[in-house]
C-alpha positions as CSV (number, residue, x, y, z in Angstrom):
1,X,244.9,139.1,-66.6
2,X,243.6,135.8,-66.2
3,X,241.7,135.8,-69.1
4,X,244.8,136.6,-71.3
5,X,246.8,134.0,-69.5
6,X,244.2,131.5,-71.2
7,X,244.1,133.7,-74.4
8,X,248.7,133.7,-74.6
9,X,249.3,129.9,-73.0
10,X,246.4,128.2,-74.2
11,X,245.0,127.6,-70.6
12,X,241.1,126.8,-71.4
13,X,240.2,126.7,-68.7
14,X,240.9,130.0,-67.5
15,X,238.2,131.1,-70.2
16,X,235.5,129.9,-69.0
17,X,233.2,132.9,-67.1
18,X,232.3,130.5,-63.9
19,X,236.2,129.9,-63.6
20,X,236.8,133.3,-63.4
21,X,233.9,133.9,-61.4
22,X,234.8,132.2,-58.5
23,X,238.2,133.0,-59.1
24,X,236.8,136.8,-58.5
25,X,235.0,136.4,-55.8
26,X,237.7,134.8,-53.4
27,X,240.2,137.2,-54.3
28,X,237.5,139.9,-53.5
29,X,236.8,138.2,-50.2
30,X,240.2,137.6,-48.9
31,X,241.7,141.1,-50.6
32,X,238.4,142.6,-47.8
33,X,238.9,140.5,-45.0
34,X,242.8,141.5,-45.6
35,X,242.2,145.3,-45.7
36,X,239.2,146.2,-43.7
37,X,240.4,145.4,-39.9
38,X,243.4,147.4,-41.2
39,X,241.2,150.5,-42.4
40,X,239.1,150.0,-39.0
41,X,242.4,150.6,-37.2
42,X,243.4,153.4,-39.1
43,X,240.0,155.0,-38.8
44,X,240.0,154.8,-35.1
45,X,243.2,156.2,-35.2
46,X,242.4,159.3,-37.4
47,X,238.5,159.8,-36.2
48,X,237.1,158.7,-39.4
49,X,233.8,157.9,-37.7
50,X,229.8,157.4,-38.1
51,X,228.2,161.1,-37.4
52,X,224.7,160.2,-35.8
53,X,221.8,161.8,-37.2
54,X,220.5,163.5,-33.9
55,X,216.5,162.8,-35.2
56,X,217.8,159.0,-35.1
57,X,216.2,156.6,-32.6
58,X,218.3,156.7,-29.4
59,X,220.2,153.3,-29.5
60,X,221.6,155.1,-32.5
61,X,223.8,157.5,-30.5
62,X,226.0,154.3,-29.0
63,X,227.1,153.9,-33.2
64,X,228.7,157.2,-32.9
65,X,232.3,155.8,-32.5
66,X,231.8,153.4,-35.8
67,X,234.2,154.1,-38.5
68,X,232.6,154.6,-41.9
69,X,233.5,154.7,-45.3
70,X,234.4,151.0,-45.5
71,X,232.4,151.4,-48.8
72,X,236.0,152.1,-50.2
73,X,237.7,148.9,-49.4
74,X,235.1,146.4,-50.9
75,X,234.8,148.5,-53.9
76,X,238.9,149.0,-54.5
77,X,238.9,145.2,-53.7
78,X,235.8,144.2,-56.4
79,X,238.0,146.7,-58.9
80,X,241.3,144.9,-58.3
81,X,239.5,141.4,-58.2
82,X,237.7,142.5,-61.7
83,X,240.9,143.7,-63.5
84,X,242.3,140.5,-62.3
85,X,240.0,138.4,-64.2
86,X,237.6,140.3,-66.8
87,X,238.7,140.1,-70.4
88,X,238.8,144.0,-71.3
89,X,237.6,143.4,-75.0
90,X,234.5,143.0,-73.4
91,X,232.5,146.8,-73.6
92,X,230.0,145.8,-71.1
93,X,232.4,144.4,-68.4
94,X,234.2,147.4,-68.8
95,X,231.5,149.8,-68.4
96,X,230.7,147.2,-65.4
97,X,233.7,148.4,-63.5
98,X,233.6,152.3,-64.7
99,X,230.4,152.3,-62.8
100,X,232.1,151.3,-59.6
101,X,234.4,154.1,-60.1
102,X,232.3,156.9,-60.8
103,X,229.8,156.4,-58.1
104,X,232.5,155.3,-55.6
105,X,233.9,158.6,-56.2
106,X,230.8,160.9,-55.6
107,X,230.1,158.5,-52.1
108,X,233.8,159.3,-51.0
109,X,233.0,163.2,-51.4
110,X,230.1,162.8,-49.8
111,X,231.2,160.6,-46.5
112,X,234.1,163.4,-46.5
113,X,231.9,165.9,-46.2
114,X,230.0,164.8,-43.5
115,X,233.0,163.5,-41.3
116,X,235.0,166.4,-42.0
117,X,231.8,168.8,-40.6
118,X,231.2,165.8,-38.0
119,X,227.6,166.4,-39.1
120,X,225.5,163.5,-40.4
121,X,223.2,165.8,-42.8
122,X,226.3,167.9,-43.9
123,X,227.6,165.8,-46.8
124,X,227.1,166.6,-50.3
125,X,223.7,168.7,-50.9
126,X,221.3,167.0,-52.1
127,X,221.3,169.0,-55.5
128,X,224.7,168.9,-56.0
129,X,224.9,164.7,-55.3
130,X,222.0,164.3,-57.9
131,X,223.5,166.2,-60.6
132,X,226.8,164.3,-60.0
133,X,225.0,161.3,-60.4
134,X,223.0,161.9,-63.4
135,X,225.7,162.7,-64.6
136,X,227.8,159.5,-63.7
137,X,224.8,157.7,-65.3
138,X,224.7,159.2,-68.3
139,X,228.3,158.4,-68.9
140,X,227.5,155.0,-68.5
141,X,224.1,154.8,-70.6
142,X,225.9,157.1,-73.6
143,X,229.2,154.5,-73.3
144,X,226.1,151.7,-73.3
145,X,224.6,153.3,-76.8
146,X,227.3,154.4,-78.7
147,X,230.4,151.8,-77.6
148,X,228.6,149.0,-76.9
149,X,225.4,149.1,-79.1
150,X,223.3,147.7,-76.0
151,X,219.5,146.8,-77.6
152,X,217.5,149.4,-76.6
153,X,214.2,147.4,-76.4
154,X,211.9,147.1,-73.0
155,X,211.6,143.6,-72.2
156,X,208.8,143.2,-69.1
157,X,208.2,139.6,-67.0
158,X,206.4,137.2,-68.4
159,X,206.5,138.1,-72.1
160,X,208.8,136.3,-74.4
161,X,209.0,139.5,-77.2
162,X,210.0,142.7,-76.4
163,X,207.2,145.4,-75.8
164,X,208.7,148.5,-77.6
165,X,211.4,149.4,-78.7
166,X,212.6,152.9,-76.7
167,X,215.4,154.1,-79.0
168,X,217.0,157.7,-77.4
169,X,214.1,157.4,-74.8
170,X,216.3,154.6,-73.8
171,X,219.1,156.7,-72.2
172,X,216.5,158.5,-70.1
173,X,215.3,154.9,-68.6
174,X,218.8,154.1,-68.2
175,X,220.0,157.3,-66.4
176,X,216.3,157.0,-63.8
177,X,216.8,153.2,-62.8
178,X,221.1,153.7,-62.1
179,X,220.1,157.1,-60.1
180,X,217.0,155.6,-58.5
181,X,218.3,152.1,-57.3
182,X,221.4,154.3,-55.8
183,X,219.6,156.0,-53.9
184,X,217.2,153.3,-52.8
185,X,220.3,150.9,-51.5
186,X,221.2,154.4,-50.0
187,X,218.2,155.0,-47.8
188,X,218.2,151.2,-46.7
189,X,221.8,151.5,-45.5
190,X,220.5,152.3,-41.6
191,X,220.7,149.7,-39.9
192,X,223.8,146.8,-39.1
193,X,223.8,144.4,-42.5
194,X,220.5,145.7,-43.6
195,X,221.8,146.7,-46.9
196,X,224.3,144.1,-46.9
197,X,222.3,141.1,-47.5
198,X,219.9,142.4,-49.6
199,X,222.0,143.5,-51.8
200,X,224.2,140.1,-51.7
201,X,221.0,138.5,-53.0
202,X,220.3,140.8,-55.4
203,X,224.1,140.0,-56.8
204,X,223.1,136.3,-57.1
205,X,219.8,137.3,-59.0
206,X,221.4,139.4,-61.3
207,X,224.2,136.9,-61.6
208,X,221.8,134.2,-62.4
209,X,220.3,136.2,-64.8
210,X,222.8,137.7,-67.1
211,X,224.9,134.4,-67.4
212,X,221.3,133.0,-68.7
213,X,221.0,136.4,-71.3
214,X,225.1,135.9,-72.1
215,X,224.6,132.1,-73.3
216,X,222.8,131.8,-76.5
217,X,221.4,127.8,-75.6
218,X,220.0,128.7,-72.1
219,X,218.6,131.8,-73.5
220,X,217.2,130.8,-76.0
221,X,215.4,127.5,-73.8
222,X,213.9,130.4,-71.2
223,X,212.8,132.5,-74.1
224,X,214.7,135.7,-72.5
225,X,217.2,137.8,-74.9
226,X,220.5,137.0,-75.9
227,X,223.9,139.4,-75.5
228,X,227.4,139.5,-74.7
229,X,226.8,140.1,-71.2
230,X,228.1,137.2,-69.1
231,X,231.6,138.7,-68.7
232,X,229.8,140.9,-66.6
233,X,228.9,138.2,-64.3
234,X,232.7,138.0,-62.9
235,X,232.8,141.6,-62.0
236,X,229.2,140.7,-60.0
237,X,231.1,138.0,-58.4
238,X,233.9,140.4,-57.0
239,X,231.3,142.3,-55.5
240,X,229.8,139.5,-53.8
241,X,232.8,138.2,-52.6
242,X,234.0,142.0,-51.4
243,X,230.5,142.2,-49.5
244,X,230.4,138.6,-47.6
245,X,234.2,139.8,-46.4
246,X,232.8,143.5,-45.2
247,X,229.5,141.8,-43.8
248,X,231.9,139.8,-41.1
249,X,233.3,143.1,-39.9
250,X,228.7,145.0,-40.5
251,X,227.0,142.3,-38.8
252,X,225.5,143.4,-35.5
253,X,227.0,145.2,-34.2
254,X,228.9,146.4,-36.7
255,X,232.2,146.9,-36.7
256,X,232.3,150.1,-39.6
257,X,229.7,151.0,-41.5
258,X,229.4,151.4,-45.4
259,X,228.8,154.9,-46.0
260,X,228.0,156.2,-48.9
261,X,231.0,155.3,-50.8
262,X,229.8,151.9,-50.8
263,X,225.7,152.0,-50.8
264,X,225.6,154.7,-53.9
265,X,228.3,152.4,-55.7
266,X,225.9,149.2,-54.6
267,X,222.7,150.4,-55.8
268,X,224.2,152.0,-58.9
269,X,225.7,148.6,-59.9
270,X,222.7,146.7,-59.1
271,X,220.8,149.4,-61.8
272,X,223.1,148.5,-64.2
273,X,222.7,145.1,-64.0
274,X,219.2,145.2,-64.5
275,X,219.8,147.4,-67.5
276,X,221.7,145.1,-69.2
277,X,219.6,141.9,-68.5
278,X,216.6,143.7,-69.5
279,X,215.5,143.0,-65.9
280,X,214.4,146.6,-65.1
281,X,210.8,146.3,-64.3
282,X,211.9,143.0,-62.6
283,X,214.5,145.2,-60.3
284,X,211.2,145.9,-58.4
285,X,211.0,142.3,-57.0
286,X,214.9,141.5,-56.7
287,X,215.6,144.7,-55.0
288,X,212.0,144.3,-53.5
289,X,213.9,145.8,-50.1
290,X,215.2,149.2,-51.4
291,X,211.7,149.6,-53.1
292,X,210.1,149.3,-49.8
293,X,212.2,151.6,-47.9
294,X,212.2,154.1,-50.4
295,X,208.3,154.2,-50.6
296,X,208.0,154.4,-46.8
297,X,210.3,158.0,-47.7
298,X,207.8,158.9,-50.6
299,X,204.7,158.2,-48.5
300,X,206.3,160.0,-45.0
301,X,207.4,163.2,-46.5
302,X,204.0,163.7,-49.2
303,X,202.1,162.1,-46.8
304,X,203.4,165.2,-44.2
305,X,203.2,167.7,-47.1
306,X,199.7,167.5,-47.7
307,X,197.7,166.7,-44.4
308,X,200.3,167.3,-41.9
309,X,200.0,163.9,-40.8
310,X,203.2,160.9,-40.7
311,X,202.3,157.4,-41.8
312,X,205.0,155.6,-40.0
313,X,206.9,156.6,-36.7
314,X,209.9,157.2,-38.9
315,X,211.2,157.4,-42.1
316,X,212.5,154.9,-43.6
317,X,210.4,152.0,-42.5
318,X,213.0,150.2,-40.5
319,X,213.6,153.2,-38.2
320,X,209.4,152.7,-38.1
321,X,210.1,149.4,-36.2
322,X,212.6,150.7,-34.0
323,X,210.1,152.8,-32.6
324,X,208.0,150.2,-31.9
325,X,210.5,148.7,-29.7
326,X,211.2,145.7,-32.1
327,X,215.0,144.6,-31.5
328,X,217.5,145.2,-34.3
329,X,218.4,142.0,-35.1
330,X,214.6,141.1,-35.4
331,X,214.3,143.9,-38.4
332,X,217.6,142.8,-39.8
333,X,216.4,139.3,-40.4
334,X,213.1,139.6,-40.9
335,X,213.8,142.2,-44.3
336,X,216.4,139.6,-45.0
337,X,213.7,137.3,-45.5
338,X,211.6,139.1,-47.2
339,X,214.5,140.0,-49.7
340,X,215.3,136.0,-50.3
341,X,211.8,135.4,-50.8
342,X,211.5,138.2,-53.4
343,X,214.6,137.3,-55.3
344,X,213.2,133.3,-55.3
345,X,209.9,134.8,-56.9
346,X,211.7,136.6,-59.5
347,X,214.0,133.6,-60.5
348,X,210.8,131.9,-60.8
349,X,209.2,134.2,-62.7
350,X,212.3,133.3,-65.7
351,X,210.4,130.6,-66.6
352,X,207.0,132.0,-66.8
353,X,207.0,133.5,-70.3
C-alpha cells in the first residue's frame, strides 16, 4: 500500500526500502503488543495451554498453565505489516510472505494437535510434518526457479566468484536448508526467549545482508552478488518488529510460548533468507544457535543408537544445563551471547573476500 501511495501521489519518499522498513517494523510491533495480551486472555479462557513434555526437567511442569501458540499473532502481524508496505511486483518479497503462510499453517495443525490431545508429543507425526514441509518448501524453491529466475549459483564465505553453478540440483539445496533451519529454530524453542533472540539477530544479519546483495553500488564495493532482493528486507523488518513485541510478553518467565506456529515459520523464513543472499553456508554462523542445538539431537540419539551411551544429560543441549543445576536465565543469556558474537563474525566475514 505504501509503496503505491509513493508510486500514484508521487510521495518519494515512501519508496525508499529503509522507509518502509521501519515503517514495517513499528506497525508489527505495536499490531503484537496490541493483540497478544488479548490472545493470552482468550487462551486462558479457553485452555489453549503449553502441554509439558513429562521427560522435561522438573521446573518444567510449573509452565504447564502457559498459553501457546502465540506463533500466530507475530506472524498475522509481520503478514499485515508486510502487505502494508512491500511493493507486490516484487516476486521475491512475495514469495517472502507465502513462506510465512505455508509454514505458519503446518505449526497451527501441529500446536492443535497437541493441545487438543493435551499431550506434548501428540502433535503432528513426525512423517506427516516433514512431508508437509518439503512440500511447503518446494513450493517456495519451484516459485524461486520458474517466477522469479533466482541465480542458482553456490556462493561460499570468503570467495568473491561463485563456486558452481547447481542448476536443478539447486531446488534440492533450497528444499534441505528451508526444512532444516525449521526444524533447528524448532528444537531451540525450549526454553523462555531462547529462540527469540537468536532469531532477532539472525533477522538483523540477514537484513544487513540482503539490502547489501539488493543495491548494485554496495554490492559491487563488498564483492558479494547483486539481485532484486532488498524488498525483501521490509518483510524481515515486520518480523523483527512482531518478535521484539512477543518477546515482552516470552521473557522469563514467559507469559505464552511460541509454539510451533511461530518457531517452524521462524526457521523457515530465516532459510529463505539465506537462500536468496546466497548466505547458505554462512546460515551456519548466523544461526550458529540452532546449529548447536540441533547437533547436541544428532549426537544424543546416534550417539544412544550405537553404544547405548548419552553424551549430554539431555537433549537438546540447553535441557543439558538444566540438569546441571545452571539457572534459566543463566542459559538464556549466555546462548544469547554466543548468538551476537556469531552473527558479529559473520558480518565480518562480508568483507573478507
Amino acid at each position: 500500500m505504501l509503496y503505491f501511495l509513493h508510486d500514484y501521489l508521487d510521495i518519494n519518499i515512501l519508496g525508499y526500502i529503509t522507509i518502509r522498513s521501519g515503517v514495517s517494523f513499528f506497525i508489527a510491533l505495536i499490531t503484537t503488543l496490541y493483540l497478544m495480551p488479548r490472545f493470552i486472555k482468550w487462551a486462558q479462557r479457553t485452555s489453549r495451554v503449553q502441554p509439558i513434555n513429562e521427560w522435561a526437567p522438573e521446573a518444567h511442569q510449573a509452565k504447564v498453565s502457559t498459553p501457546t501458540m502465540g506463533g500466530i499473532v507475530f506472524v498475522f502481524a509481520t503478514i499485515l505489516a508486510s502487505i502494508l508496505t512491500i511493493d507486490f511486483t516484487n516476486h521475491y518479497a512475495l514469495a517472502a510472505v507465502l513462506t510465512l503462510i505455508l509454514f505458519s499453517l503446518i505449526g497451527f495443525q501441529d500446536d492443535y494437535a497437541k493441545i487438543k490431545k493435551n499431550e506434548n508429543l501428540a502433535g503432528l507425526q513426525a512423517k506427516t510434518k516433514l512431508i508437509l514441509q518439503i512440500s511447503a518448501s518446494l513450493i517456495i524453491a519451484v516459485f524461486l526457479y520458474v517466477f522469479a529466475d533466482f541465480n542458482t549459483e553456490l556462493y561460499i564465505p570468503f570467495l568473491k566468484t561463485p563456486l558452481i553453478d547447481m542448476h536443478y540440483f539447486a531446488l534440492i539445496l533450497w528444499v534441505l536448508v528451508m526444512v532444516a533451519t525449521s526444524n533447528a529454530v524448532n528444537l531451540t524453542d525450549g526454553l523462555d526467549g531462547l529462540a527469540t533472540v537468536p532469531s532477532l539477530v539472525a533477522l538483523t544479519s540477514f537484513g544487513i545482508i540482503i539490502y547489501i546483495t539488493g543495491n548494485a553500488k554496495i554490492s559491487a564495493y563488498l564483492l558479494m552478488p547483486n539481485f532484486d532482493v532488498g524488498e525483501v528486507v521490509i518483510v524481515a523488518a515486520a518480523l523483527m518488529g512482531s518478535l521484539a513485541g512477543f518477546l515482552w510478553f516470552n521473557c522469563h518467565p514467559a507469559e505464552v510460548f511460541m509454539g510451533d506456529s511461530g518457531s517452524l515459520t521462524i526457521g523457515a523464513f530465516l532459510g529463505y533468507l539465506a537462500i536468496i543472499s546466497k548466505s547458505e553456508i554462512l546460515l551456519l554462523l548466523i544461526g550458529s544457535i540452532f546449529v548447536i542445538e540441533t547437533l547436541s539431537v544428532i549426537l544424543q540419539v546416534g550417539s544412544y543408537k550405537l553404544r547405548k551411551k548419552r553424551v549430554f544429560l539431555m537433549a537438546p543441549i540447553h535441557h543439558h544445563f538444566e540438569m546441571k543445576n545452571w539457572a534459566e536465565n543463566k542459559i538464556i543469556v549466555r546462548f544469547w551471547i554466543i548468538s551476537v558474537l556469531s552473527n558479529m563474525l559473520a558480518l565480518i566475514s562480508l568483507k573478507l573476500r
